[in-house]
C-alpha positions in Angstrom: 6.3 0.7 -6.7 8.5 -1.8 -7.7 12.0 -3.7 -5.7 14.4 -1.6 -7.2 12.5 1.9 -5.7 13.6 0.4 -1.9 16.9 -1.2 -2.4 20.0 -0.5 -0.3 23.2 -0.9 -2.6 26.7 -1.3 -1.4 25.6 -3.6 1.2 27.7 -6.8 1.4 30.7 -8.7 2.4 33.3 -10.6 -0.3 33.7 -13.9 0.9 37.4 -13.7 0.6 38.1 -10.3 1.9 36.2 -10.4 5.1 36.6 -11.9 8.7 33.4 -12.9 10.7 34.9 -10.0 13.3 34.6 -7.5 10.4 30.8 -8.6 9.4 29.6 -8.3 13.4 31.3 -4.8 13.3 29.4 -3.9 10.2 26.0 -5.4 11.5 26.0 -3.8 15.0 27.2 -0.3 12.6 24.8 -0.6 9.7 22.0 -1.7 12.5 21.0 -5.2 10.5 19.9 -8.2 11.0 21.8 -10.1 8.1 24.8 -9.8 6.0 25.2 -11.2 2.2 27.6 -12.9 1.8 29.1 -12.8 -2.0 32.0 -14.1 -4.2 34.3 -12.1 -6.7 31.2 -12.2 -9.8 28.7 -10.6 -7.1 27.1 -14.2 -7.2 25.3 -14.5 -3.5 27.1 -17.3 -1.5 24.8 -17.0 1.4 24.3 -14.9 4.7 25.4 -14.1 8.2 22.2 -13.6 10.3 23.0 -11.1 13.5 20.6 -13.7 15.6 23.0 -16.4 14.9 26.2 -14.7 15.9 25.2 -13.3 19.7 23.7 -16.5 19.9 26.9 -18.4 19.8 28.6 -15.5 21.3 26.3 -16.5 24.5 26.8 -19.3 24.3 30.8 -18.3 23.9 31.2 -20.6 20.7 32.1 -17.8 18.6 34.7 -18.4 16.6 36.5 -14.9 14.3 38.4 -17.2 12.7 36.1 -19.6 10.7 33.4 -17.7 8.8 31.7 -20.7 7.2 29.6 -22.4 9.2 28.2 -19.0 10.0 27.0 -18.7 6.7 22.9 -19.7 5.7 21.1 -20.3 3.1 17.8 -18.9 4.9 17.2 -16.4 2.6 14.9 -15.4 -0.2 15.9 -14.1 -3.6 13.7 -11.3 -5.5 14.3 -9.6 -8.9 14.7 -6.2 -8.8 12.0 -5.7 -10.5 9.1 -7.1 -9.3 6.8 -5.5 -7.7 7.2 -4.0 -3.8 3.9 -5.8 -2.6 5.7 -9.2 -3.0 8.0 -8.7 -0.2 5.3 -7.9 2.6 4.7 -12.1 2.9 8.3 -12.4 3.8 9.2 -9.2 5.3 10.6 -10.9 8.2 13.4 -12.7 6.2 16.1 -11.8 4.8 16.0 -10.4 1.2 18.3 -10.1 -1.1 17.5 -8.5 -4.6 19.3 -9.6 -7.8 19.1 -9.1 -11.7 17.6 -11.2 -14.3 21.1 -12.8 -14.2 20.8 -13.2 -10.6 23.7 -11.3 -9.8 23.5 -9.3 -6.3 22.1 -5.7 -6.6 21.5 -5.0 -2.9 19.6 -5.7 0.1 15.5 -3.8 1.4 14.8 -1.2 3.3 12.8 -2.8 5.3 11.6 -0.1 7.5 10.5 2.0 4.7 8.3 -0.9 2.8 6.8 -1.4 6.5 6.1 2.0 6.8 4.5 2.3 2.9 2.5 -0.6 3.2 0.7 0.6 6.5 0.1 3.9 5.0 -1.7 2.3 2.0 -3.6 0.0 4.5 -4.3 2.9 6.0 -5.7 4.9 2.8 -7.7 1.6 2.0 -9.1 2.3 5.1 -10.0 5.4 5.2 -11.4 4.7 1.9 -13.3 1.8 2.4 -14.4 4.1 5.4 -15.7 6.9 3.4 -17.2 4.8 0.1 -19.9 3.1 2.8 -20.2 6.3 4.6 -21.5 8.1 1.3 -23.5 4.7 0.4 -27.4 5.5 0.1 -28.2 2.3 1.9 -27.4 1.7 6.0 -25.2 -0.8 7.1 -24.6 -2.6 10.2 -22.3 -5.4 10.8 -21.7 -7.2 14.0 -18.8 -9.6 14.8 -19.2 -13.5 16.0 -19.6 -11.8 20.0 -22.2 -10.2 18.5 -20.3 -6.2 19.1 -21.0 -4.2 16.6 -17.9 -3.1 14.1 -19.5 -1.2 11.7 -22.2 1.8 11.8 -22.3 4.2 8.4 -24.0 7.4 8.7 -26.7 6.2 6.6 -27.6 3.9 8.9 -27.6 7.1 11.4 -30.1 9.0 9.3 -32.1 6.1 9.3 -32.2 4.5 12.7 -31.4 7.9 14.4 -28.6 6.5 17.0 -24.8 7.9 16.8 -23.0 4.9 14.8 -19.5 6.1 16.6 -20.8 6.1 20.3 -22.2 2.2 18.9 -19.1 0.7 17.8 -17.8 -1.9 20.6 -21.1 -2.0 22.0 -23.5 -5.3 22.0 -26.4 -5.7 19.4 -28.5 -6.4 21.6 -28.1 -3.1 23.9 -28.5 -0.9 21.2 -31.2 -2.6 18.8 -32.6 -4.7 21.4 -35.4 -6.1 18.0 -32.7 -6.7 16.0 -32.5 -10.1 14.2 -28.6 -10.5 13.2 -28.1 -12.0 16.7 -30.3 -15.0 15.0 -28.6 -15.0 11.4 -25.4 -14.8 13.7 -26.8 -18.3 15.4 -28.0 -20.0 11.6 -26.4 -18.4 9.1 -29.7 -18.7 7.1 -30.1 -14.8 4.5 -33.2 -12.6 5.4 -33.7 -10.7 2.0 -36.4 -8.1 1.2 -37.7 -8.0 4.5 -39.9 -5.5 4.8 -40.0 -3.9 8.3 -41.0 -0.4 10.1 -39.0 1.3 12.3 -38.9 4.4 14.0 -42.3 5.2 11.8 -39.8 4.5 9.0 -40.0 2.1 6.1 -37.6 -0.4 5.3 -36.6 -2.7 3.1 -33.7 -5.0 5.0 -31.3 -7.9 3.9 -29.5 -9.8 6.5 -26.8 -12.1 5.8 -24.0 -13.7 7.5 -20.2 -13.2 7.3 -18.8 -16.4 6.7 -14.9 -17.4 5.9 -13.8 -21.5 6.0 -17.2 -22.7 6.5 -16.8 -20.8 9.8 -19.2 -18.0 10.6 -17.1 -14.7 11.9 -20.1 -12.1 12.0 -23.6 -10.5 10.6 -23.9 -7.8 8.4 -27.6 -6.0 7.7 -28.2 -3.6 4.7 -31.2 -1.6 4.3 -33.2 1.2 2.6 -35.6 4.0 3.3 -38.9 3.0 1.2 -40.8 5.3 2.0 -39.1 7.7 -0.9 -41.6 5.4 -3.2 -44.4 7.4 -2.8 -42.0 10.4 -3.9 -41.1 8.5 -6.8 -44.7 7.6 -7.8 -45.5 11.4 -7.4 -42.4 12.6 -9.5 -43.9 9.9 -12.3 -46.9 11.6 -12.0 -45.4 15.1 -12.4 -43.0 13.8 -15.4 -46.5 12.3 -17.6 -47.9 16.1 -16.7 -44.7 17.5 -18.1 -45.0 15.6 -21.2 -48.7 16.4 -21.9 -47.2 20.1 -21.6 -44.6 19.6 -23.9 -46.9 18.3 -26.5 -49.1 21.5 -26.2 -46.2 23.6 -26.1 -44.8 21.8 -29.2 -48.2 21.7 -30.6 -48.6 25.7 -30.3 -45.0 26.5 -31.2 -45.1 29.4 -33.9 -42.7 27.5 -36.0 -43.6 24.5 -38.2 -42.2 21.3 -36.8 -42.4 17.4 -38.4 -40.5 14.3 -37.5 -40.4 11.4 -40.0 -39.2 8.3 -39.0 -35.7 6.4 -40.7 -38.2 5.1 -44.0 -39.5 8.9 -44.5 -42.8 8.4 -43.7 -44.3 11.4 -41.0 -44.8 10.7 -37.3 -45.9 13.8 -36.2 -45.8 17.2 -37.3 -47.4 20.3 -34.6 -50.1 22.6 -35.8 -48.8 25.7 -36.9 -46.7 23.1 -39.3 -50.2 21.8 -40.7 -51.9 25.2 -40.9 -49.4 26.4 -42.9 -49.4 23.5 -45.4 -53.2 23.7 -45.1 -53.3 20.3 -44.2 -55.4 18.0 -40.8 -52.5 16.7 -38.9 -54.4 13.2 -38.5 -54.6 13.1 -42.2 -50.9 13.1 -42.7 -49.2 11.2 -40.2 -48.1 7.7 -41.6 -47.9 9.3 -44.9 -44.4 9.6 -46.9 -42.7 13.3 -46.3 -42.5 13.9 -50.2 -46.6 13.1 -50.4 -47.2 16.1 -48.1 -44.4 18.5 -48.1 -42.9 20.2 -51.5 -39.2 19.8 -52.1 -38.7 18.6 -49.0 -35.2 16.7 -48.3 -36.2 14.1 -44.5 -36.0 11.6 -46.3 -32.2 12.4 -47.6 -31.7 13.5 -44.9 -32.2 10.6 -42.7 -30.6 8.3 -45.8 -27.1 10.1 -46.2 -27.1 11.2 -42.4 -26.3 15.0 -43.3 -27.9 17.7 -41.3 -29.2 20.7 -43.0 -29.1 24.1 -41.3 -30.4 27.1 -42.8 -31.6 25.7 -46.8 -34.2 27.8 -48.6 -37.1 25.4 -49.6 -39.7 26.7 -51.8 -43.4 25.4 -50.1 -46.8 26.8 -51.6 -45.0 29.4 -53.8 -43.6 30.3 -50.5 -39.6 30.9 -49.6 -39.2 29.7 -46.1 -35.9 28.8 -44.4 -35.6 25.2 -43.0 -33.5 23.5 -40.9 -33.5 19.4 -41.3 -31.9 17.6 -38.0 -30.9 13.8 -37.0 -33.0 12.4 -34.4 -31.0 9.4 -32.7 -31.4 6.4 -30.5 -28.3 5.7 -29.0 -25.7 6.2 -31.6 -28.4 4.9 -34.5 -30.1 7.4 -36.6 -33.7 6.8 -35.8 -35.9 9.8 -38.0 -35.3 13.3 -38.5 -37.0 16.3 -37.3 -37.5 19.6 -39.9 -38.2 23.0 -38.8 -39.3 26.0 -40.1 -36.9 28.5 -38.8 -38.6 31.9 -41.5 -41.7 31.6 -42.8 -41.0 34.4 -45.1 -37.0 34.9 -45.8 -37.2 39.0 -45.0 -37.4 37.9 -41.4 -34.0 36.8 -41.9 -32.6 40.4 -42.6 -34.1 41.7 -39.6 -32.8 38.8 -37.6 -29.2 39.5 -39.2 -29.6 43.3 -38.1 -30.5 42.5 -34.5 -27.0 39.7 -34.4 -24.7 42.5 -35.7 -26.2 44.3 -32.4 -25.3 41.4 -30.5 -22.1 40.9 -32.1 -21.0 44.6 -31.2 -22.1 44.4 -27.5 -20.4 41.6 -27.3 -16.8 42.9 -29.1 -17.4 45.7 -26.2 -17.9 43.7 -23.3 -14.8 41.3 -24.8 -12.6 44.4 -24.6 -13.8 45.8 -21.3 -12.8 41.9 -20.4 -9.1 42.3 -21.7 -8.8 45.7 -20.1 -9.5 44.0 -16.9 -6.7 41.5 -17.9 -4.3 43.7 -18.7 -4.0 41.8 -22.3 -5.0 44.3 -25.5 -4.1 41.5 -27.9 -4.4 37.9 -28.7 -3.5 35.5 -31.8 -6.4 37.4 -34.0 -4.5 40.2 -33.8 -1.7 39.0 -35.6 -1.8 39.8 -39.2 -0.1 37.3 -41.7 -0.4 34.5 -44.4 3.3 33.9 -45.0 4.7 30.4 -43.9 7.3 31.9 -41.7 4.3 33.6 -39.5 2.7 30.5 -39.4 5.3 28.7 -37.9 5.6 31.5 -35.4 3.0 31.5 -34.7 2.3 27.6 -33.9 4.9 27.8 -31.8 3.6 30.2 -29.8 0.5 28.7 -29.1 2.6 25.5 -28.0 3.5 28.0 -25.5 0.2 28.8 -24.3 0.2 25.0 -23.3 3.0 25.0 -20.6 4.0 27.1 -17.7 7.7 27.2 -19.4 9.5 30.7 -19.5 9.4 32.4 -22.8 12.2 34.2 -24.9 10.8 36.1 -27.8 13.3 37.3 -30.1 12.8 39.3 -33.4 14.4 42.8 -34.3 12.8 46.1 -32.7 8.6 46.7 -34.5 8.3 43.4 -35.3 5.4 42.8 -32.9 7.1 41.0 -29.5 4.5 43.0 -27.5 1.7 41.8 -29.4 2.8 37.9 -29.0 3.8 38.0 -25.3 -0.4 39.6 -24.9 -1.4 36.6 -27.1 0.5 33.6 -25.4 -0.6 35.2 -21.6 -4.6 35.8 -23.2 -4.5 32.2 -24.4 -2.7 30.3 -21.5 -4.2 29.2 -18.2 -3.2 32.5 -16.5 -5.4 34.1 -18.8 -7.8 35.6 -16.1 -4.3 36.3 -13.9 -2.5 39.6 -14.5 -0.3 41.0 -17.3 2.4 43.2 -16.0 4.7 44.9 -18.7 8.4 45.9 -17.7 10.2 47.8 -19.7 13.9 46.9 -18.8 15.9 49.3 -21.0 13.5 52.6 -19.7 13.7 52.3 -16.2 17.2 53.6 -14.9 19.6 51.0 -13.7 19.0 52.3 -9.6 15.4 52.0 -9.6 14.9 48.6 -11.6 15.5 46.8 -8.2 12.7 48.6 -6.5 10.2 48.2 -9.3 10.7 44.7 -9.8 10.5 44.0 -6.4 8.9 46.6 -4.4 10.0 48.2 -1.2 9.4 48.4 2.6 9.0 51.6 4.5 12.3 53.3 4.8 14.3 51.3 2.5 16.2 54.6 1.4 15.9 58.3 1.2 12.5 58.9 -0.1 11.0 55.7 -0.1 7.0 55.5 0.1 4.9 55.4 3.4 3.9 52.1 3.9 6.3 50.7 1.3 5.4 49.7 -2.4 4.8 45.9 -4.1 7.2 45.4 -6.7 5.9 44.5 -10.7 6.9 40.6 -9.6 4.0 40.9 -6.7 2.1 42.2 -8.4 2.4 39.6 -11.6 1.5 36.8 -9.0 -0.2 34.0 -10.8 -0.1 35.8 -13.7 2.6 36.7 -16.5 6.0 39.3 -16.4 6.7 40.5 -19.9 10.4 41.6 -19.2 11.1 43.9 -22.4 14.5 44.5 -23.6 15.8 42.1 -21.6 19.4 42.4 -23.1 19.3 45.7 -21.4 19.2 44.4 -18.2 22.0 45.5 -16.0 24.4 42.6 -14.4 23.6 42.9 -10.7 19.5 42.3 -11.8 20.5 39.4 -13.9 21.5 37.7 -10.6 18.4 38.6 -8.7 16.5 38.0 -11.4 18.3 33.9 -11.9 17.4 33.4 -8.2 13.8 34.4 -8.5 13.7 31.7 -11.0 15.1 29.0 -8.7 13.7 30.2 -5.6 10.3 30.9 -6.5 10.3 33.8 -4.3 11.0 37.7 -3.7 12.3 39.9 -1.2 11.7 43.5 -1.1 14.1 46.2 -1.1 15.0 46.6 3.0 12.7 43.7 3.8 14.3 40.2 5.2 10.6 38.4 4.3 10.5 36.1 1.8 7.6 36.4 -0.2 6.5 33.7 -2.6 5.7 33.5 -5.9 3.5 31.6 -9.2 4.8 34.2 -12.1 5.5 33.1 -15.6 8.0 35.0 -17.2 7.6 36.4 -20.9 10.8 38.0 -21.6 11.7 39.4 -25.1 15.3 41.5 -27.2 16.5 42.8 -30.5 19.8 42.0 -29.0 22.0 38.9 -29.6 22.0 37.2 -26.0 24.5 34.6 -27.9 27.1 36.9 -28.1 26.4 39.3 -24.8 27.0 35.6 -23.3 30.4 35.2 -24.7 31.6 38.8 -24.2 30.1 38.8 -20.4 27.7 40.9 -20.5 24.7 38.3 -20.1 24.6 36.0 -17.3 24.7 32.3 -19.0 23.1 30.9 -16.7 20.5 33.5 -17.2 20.2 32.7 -20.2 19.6 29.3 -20.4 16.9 29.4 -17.4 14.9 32.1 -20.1 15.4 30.4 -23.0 12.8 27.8 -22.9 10.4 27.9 -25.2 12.6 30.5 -28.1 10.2 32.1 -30.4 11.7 34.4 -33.1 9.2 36.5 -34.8 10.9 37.3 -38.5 10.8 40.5 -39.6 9.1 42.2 -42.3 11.4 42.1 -45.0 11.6 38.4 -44.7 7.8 38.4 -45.3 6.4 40.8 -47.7 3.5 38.6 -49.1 2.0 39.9 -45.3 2.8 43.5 -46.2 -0.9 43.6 -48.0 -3.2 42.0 -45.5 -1.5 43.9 -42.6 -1.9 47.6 -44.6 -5.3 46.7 -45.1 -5.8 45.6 -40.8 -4.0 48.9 -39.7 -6.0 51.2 -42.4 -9.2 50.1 -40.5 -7.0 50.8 -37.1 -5.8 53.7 -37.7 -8.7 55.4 -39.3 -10.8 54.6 -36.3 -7.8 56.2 -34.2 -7.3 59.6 -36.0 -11.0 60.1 -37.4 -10.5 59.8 -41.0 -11.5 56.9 -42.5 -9.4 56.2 -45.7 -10.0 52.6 -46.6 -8.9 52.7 -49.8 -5.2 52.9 -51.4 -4.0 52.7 -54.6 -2.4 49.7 -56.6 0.5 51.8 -57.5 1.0 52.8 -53.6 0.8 48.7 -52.6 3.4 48.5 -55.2 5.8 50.9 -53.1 5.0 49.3 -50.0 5.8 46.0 -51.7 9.6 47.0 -52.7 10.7 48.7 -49.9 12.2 46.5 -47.2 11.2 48.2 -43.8 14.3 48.5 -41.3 11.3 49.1 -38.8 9.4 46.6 -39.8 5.5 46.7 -38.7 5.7 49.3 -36.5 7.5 51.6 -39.3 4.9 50.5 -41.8 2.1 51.7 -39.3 3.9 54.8 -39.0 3.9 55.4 -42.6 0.0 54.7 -43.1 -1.0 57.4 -40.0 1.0 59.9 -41.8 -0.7 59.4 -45.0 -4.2 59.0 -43.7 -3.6 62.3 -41.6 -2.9 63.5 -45.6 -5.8 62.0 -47.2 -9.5 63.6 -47.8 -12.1 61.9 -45.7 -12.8 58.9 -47.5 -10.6 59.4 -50.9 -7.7 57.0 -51.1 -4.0 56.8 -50.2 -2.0 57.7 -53.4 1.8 58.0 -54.2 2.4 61.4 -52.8 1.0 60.3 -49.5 4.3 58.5 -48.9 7.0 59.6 -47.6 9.8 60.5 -49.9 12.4 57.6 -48.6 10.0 54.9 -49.4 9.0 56.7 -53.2 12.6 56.8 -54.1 13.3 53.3 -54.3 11.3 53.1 -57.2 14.0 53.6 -60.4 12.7 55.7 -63.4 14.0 54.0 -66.5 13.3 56.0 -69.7 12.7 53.7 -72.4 12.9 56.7 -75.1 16.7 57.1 -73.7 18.5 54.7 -75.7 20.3 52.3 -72.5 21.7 49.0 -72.9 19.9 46.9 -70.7 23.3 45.9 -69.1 23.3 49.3 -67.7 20.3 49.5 -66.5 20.6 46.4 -64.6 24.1 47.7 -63.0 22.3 50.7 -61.9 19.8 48.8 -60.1 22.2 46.6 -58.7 24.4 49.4 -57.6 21.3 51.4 -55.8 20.5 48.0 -53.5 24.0 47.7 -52.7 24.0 51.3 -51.3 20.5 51.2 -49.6 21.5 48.1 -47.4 25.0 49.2 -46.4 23.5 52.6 -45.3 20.5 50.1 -43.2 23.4 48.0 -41.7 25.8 51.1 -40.7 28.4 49.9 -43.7 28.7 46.3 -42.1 29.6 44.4 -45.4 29.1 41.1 -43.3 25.8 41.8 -43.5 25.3 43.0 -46.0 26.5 40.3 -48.6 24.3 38.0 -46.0 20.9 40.1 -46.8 22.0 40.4 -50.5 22.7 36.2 -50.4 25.9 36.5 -52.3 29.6 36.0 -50.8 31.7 38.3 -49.5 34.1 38.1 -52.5 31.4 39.0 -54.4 30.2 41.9 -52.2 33.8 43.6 -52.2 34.2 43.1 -56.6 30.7 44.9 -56.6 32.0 47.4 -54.4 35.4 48.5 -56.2 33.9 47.8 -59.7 31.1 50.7 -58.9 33.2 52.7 -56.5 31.2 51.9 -53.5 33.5 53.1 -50.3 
């Protein structure tokens, strides 16, 4: 802590526009000892000390007139600065704290630094206390009247007497043998004594306490020996597990050799020798490539480059190796190779019992998110395009903090699926997910499902009462849907939840606390709802943390292909008909059309044309729905057209397909077609476009 975190500003008196009446006043008001005294440039001219003033006042030479000669110098400067621990040496002086220009900043609290400096004292203590209570050696200490002052609970164990009923108590009536009466008397060390007591053996060092050249107590540390033994016998048992680690080594079914950092073999196990056809004594100290074909130790070892999973070819044999570093400290020291297949078919069958695992383990992951209440996380969403990536970065960022979250994006661009992903992947992840949907509960019942109820509440109301989504989201996540929906009178609720940290239930007067992270997500323009009143700004500001816009489909076609070919696999598993398969000419029609309802829409489209398709044929051009074919434009090359024409066509068809998206808003519409409005309305008269 440093000067500055204690000072008292606004304390002092201007030399020229004070009395010595006026400074008693202040003293006897402010309750202090001193006053600074200081001229027009805040430069310190001295101080009045309370002391000094009833003392003349007793001895009734007190003068109001003539302030001067009450005025001292016994003061100490200190920068404002510096570090808190500085004043405790002086603490019963007066301080005054300046700048680095040594102009007056203010005066201590002096009470305050008393009061922090005993606590940490008293921490130190306590720690002190507690680092030679969990010590492995005993301790005693004695003072120079030979009392005892210090008894850990090692020393308990050990000697078997209460250390706290000790304390206080002489030496010599509690360890009448004890010798630190006599290193009390000499000061002479005792070290490595080795002594019995209580059938115990110990090993004991006895020194004195000595400060000045003056002896002020005796201290005695010691240790149970008689562990040794233990020690000896766990040696013992560590050799035996060694010798089994060889033979276990030695009878491993797979082939193992270590070479050292040159090349050359140390050891290689038996199965490893039987299967080069080889005696094991023959080849150690010999080079790797003078015993093993193709091998690659020796590389190995020299580039520092593990290999994991390489075919080497060994007695007209394929095996699969692996080739690992062996390390002493953070030097490469050998390597170790292994034959992982001794025939590379055992590697299929291996592959076919992981693919078991890997499915019982997809289960058991979604029987995990069920349990969560999360279906999806960032591997769920489907994208390559740059704007997607930078959605998605900034979602994970999300993941990192405890900040509210505002998701906007228009309505099937996924919001759902990223408020899952950012709650799967944060540290509520094992909390619960609960999804509100703002806009589909009526207006008179959000209350009570946000915030449950208590028995009787109103007409109807559940026995016993009900917990409200917010209780029930404790130290978990919210995702408030439709959020622009929200009615007026819950925006206000809602804002004090979010400074209050708490709930109260409909007819309740208990407040109940609460650790909920709120995910809250619209199609809707909160900007403008703000400006015409009908979202709270303050609202809005307290939600609008972390802002993640999800852009919509149009915006990003290049994802169009890799989320078709997600949602085939999806959807096929969903309806029963697996149709993995569509047509070039169909991808083309997905491609061009610009999907007001974006993913959501574009899963729409591929369930009705799997529920179309043959079991396993493909998704063709008459699976789609008619809207989506017509956007294509027929242009007959035998019909002789000036290519002006046909362009105008085109032109005039795009015009008319995004005015009928956007409801005829022209605003928008020259904004999606990135030309200006001028433009937009010459289009518009010169093709007759109401």
């Amino acid at each position: 802590m440093k000067v500055k975190d204690y000072l008292i500003r606004n304390i002092y008196c201007e030399r020229e526009k004070i009395s010595l009446k006026d400074i008693s006043e202040l003293l006897d008001n402010k309750k202090l000892t001193f006053m600074p005294i200081i001229d027009r440039d805040y430069n310190v001219i001295g101080v009045v000390l309370k002391d000094y003033i009833y003392h003349s006042m007793l001895k009734k030479e007190l003068s109001f007139g003539d302030i001067d000669k009450y005025i001292t110098q016994e003061y100490v400067c200190i920068k404002e600065d510096e570090h808190i621990e500085k004043t405790i040496p002086i603490i019963d002086k007066p301080i005054i704290v300046v700048d680095d220009k040594n102009v007056f900043k203010g005066i201590i609290k002096k009470n305050k630094v008393i009061i922090d400096f005993f606590k940490t004292q008293q921490y130190l203590s306590n720690e002190f206390s507690a680092i030679l209570d969990s010590t492995y050696n005993g301790i005693v200490a004695i003072n120079k009247n030979k009392e005892i002052i210090l008894w850990n609970h090692s020393a308990e164990k050990i000697i078997g007497i209460n250390g706290t009923n000790s304390i206080g108590k002489s030496i010599c009536e509690v360890l009448p043998d004890s010798r630190l009466p006599q290193i009390l008397e000499t000061g002479q060390r005792e070290l490595g004594k080795k002594e019995t007591l209580n059938n115990t053996a110990l090993s004991i060092n006895r020194t004195a306490v000595i400060k000045d050249n003056e002896i002020l107590g005796a201290v005695s540390i010691f240790q149970d020996i008689s562990h040794l033994s233990k020690v000896t016998k766990e040696l013992e048992e560590e050799k035996n597990a060694s010798e089994i680690l060889k033979n276990i080594i030695n009878n491993a079914y797979d082939g193992i050799v270590v070479v050292n950092k040159a090349g050359y073999i140390t050891m290689m196990n038996e199965p490893y020798a039987k299967f080069l056809g080889v005696d094991r004594k023959d080849v150690i100290g010999k080079h790797a490539t003078e015993v093993i074909d193709e091998t690659r130790l020796h590389i190995v070892v020299k580039t520092e480059k593990e290999e994991v999973a390489d075919i080497q070819k060994v007695r007209g044999k394929n095996i699969v190796v692996m080739r690992s570093l062996i390390y002493k400290g953070n030097e490469v020291v050998g390597s170790i190779g292994k034959i992982m297949f001794k025939d590379i078919k055992e590697v299929n069958v291996l592959a076919s019992k992981i693919k078991q695992i890997e499915n019982e383990l997809d289960y058991y992951k979604d029987a995990l998110k069920e349990v969560r209440n999360t279906k999806y996380s960032f591997d769920n969403i489907t994208g390559k395009s740059e704007k997607l990536k930078e959605t998605k970065y900034l979602a994970e960022k999300a993941t990192h903090t405890n900040s509210n979250v505002l998701i906007r994006g228009e309505s099937g661009t996924g919001k759902e699926l990223f408020a899952h992903a950012i709650h799967a992947a944060s540290n509520r992840a094992m909390g619960p997910f609960i999804k509100v949907n703002c806009a589909a509960i009526p207006a008179e019942l959000l209350e009570a499902e946000l915030f449950g109820y208590e028995e009787g509440a109103f007409t109807g109301a559940k026995r016993g009462g009900k917990i409200g989504k917010f209780e029930l989201a404790n130290r978990g996540s919210i995702f408030l849907d439709e959020i622009g929906d929200m009615p007026q009178n819950m925006q206000v609720k809602l804002l004090r939840i979010l400074q209050e940290k708490e709930i109260e239930r409909v007819g309740g007067n208990k407040c109940i606390p609460l650790d909920v992270r709120i995910i809250a997500a619209t199609n809707r323009n909160l900007e403008e709802m703000v400006k015409k009143g009908e979202f709270r700004e303050d609202l809005y500001y307290r939600l609008n943390v972390m802002s993640i816009t999800i852009p919509p489909l149009r915006d990003r076609i290049v994802d169009v292909e890799p989320l078709v070919e997600d949602l085939l696999m999806k959807i096929s598993e969903e309806v029963g008909n697996y149709v993995t398969k569509i047509s070039s000419q169909v991808m083309k029609y997905l491609k061009m059309y610009d999907w007001p309802g974006n993913v959501r829409e574009l899963e729409n489209v591929l369930e009705r044309a799997i529920n179309l398709v043959d079991y396993g044929k493909e998704i063709k051009v008459e699976h789609l729905p008619i809207h989506i074919r017509k956007i294509e434009i027929q242009v007959n090359t035998k019909e002789d057209r000036a290519l002006k024409n046909i362009l105008e066509e085109v032109e005039k068809k795009a015009i008319i397909a995004c005015l009928k998206r956007v409801n005829g808003n022209r605003t928008k519409t020259a904004k999606i077609l990135d030309i200006s409005r001028s433009s937009l309305y010459e289009k518009l008269w010169r093709y007759g476009i109401e």
